[in-house]
N, C-alpha and C positions, 0 to 999 in steps of 0.2 A: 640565718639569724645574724643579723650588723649590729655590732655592740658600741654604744662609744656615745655616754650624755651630749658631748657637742655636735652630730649628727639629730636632737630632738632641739636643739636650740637653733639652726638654721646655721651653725657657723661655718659648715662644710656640707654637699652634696654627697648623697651615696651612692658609689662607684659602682661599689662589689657586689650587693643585689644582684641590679641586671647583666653584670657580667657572668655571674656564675648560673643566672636561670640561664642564659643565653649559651654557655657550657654544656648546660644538663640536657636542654633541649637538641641539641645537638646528638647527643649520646644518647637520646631516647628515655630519658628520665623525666617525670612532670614533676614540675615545681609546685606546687601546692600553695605554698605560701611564703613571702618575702616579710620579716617582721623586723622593727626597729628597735630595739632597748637600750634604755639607759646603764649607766654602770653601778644602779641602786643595787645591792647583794640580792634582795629579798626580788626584786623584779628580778631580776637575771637568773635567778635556782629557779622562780618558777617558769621561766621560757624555755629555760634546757630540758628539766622535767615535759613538759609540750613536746618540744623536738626531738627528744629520745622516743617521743613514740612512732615517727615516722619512719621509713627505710632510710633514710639516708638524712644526718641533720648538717650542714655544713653552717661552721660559726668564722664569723671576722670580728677583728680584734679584742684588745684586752688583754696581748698574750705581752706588755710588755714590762717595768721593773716596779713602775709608782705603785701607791698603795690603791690607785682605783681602776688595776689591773687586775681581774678576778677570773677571769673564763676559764685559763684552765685547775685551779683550786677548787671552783664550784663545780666544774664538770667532773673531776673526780670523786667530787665528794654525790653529786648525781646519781653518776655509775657505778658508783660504791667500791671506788680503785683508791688502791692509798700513794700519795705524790711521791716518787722519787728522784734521786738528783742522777742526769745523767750525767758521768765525769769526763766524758768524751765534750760530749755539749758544754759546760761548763766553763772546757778550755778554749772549746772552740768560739761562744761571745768573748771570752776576756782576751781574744786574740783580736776580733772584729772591733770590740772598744779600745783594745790599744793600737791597731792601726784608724782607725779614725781622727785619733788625738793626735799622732805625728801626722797627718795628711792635713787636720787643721791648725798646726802649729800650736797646740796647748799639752798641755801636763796631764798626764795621767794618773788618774786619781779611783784607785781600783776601789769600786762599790761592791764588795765581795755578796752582798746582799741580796743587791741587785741581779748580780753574774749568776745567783746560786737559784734564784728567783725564777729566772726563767729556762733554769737549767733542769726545774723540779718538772715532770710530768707523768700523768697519770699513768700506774703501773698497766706493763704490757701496750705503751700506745708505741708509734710506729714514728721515729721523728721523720721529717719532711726536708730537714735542712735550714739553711739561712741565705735568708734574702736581705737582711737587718741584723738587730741584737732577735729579735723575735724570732724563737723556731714554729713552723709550724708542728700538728699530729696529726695522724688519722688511731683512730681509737676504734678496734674492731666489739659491741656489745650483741647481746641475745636480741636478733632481731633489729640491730640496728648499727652504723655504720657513722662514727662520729668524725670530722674533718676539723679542726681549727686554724685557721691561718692566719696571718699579719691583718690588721688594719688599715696601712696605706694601700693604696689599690698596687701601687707601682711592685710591691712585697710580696701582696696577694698574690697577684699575676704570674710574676716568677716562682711563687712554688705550687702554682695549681699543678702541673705536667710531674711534678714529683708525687702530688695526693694520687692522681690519675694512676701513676705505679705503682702508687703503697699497697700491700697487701688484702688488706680489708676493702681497698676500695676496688680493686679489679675481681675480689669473689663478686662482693654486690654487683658489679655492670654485667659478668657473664653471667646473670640470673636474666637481663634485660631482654625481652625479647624484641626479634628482628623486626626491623622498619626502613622504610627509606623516605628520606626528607627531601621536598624542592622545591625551589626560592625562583619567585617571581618580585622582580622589583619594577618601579614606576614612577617617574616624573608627567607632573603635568596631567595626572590622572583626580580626583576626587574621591576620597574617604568613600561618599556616600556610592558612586559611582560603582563600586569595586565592591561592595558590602550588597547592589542589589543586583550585580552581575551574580555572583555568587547565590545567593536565594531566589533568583530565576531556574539558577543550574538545579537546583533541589538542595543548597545548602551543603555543612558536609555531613559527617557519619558515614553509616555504611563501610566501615573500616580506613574515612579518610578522615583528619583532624584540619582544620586549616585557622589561623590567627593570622589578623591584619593587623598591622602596626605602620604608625603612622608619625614620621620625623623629618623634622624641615621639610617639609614640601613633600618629603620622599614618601612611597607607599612601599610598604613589604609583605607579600604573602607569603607563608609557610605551608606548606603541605606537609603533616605528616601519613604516612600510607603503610598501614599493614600489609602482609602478605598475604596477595589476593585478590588486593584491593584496586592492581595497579589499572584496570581497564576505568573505571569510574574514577581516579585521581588525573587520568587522562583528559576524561569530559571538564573533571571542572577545570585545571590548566587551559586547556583551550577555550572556557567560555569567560576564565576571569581575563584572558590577553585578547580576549574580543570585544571587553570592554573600553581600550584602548590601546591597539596595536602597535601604533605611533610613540604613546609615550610608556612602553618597556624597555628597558633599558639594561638590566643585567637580570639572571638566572644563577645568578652565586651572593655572595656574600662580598663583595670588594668594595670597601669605600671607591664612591666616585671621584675622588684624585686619584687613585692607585689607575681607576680604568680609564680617567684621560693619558694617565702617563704610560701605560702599558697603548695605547693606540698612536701617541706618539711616535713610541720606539718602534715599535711595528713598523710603520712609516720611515724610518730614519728623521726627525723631524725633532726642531727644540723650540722650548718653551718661555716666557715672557710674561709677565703680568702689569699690570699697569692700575695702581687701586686708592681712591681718594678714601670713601665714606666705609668702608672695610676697613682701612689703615694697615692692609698686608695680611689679611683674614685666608685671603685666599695662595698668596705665597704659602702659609706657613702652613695647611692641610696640602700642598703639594710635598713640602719637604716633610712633613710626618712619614712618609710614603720612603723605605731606604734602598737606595739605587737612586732616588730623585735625581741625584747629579749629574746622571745619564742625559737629562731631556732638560730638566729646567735650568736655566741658567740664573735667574735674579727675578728682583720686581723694580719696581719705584713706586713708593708710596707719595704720592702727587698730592698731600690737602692742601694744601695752602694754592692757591692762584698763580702767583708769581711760579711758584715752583711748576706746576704744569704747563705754562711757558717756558722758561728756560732747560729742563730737563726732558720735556715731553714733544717739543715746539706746538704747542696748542696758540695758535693763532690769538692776535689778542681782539682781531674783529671777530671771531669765533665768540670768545668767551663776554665778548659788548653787547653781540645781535641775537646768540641764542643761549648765554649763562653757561656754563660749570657743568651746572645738569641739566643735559641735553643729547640727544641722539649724535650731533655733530661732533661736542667737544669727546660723549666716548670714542668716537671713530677716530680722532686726532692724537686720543690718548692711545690706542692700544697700535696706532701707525710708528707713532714717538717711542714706544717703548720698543716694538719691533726693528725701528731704525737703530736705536741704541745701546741696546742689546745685543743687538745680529741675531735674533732667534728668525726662527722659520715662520711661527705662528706665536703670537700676541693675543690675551684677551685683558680689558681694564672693564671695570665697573667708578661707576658717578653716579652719586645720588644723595637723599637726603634723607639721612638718620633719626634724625629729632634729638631732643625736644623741641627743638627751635631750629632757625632756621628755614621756613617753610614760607611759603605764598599764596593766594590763590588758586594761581595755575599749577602750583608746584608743592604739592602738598607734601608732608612728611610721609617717607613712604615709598615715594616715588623714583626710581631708579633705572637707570641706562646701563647697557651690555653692549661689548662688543668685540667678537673676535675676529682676528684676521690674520689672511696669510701672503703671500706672495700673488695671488689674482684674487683669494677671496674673501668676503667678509658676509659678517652672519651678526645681526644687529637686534636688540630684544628692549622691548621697554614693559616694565613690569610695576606696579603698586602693589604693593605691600599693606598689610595691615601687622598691629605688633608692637613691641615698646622697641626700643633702641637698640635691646640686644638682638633680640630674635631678627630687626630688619636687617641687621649686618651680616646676620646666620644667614638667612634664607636666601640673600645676595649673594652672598660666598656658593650657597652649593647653587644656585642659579648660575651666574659665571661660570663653572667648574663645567655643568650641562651642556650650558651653549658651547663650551669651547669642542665638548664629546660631539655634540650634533656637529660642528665644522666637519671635526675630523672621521667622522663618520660615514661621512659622503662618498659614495660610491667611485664619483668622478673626484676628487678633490682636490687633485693638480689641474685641472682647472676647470671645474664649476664654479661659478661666479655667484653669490648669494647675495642679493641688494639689501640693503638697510631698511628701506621698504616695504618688504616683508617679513616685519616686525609681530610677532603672535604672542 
């Protein structure tokens, strides 16, 4: 349950959802249902009343001082717990609020109210700690399993691994029974493709669960597999990567930065980017990734023209006879950023984003790739379909792909991959 009125009004996306199905699923728990509320009192008593009737109800935010912070007031008044102050917690936000105010150079101005507010929680729950002024709880009730955490996802996040130890929450998972989970991922493969690979196979059941998900480009299948089950989770593994051999790409869960950068290192090999219509989209899903520093060295964000001349040396008959965006100038870009940089391997992306900006021949959309290394290069031209964001999205982990296919190459010190052969 995600609580927060400016979550129904479109001001902010919701994080914590699919983070925490994406948790459970892990753990072998099914998520049943992901629900939005406002911070109306009368909606909010009757969501919790709903979600105490499941096994496990996990709530985000609400837990913080203003008046239209209520989740944990209503949840005890719910579970028919009476609020108490803890005085350990108590001391421990008014310590967190007053080093805030010296780290941001202002006055401390003790809202004992506030401090006492989210210090109150539902008798017998289990605190969680602080990631913020907000603590989280796990609340152990008859048949059910209450969780409350922070709000911000960055809060959430940091005290999931504490809910995971609470008491209440590790009875319920060792009631979970045994399973094993496995992850098929896929570029380059089609939704539909992989949905009648799989109902060719006979679907799943039979003690196996399987859900496709489908982001930027990317495909992910899950297997869940009871005990027993594993010869028939076998079949369908081998008939959904027979759908497309070629474009499987990892069997885990690892963002594709983290797995261009871990093929890198393997290699002893560093990294460069080179990125007009992204604007560094793609540098900065390398550096989410911590160790980055290991492999990647920089980028150059090249938009403007002139700049891709004098930083990139992109030729200026280049950019006269075949434009910006074009197979050429990415190749000039991702050479320019490898010369200047001193990386090992370079990839840049050139293309055009929209709304404008577009032509004829060169529609919005439309986008050039190119990675390279010291003998080889591996060159991709792709259209897009999408509004502005998503073409920059799908760019970014495109670039990120090809640069995985370079470095993937059996032979790669030196196969020589032409531009050419462009797919």
């Amino acid at each position: 349950m995600v609580t927060g009125s400016e979550l129904l009004r479109a001001e902010i996306a919701d994080e914590n959802g699919p983070f925490l199905a994406r948790e459970l699923a892990r753990l072998g728990v099914l998520c049943r249902r992901i629900i939005v509320v406002g911070d109306d009192p009368e909606l909010l008593e009757a969501a919790l009343k709903d979600g105490l009737e499941a096994d496990l109800c996990l709530i985000s935010g609400g837990l913080g001082p203003t008046h239209d912070d209520r989740t944990i007031e209503l949840l005890a008044k719910v579970a028919g717990r009476q609020l108490v102050v803890d005085s350990e917690l108590e001391r421990a936000i008014d310590l967190v609020g007053r080093r805030y105010a010296r780290n941001v150079g202002t006055a401390y101005h003790a809202y004992d109210e506030g401090v006492r507010k989210q210090a109150s929680i539902p008798e017998g729950a289990h605190v969680l700690g602080l990631a913020g002024t907000a603590p989280g709880v796990a609340l152990g009730l008859d048949g059910c399993v209450a969780v409350a955490l922070p709000g911000p996802p960055y809060e959430l996040q940091k005290l999931w691994p504490a809910a995971l130890e609470s008491a209440p929450l590790r009875g319920l998972l060792a009631r979970v029974p045994p399973f094993e989970q496995r992850t098929l991922r896929f570029y380059g493969l089609s939704e539909s493709m992989l949905a009648a690979a799989l109902q060719e196979a006979g679907g799943d059941g039979n003690g196996v669960a399987v859900t496709i998900c489908a982001r930027d480009r990317e495909l992910q299948a899950e297997l869940f597999v009871d005990p027993g089950a594993e010869a028939r989770a076998d079949e369908l593994v081998a008939a959904l990567t027979a759908a497309g051999p070629d474009t499987l790409f990892a069997r885990d869960e690892r963002p594709i930065e983290q797995i261009v950068l871990g093929l890198a290192r393997e290699r002893g090999l560093t990294l460069a980017t080179a990125e007009s219509c992204t604007g560094g989209l793609v540098g900065a899903r390398l550096t989410e990734v911590p160790g980055a520093s290991e492999v990647f060295l920089g980028a150059i964000v090249a938009y403007a023209n002139e700049i891709k001349q004098t930083l990139l040396g992109v030729a200026s008959e280049t950019l006269g006879r075949y434009g910006a965006v074009s197979a050429e100038c990415a190749l000039e870009m991702a050479r320019g950023a490898r010369r200047a940089l001193a990386a090992d391997v370079a990839l840049s992306v050139t293309g055009i984003a929209g709304p404008d900006g577009s032509s004829a021949d060169k529609p919005v959309g439309l986008v050039f790739l190119c990675a390279t290394g010291e003998t080889e290069t591996l060159g991709q031209e792709i259209r897009f379909s999408g509004d502005r964001d998503q073409i920059r999205r799908y760019a970014t982990v495109a670039a990120l792909h090809l640069t995985r296919r370079l470095l993937e190459s059996s032979d790669f010190e030196s196969k020589t991959l032409a531009l050419s052969g462009r797919r």
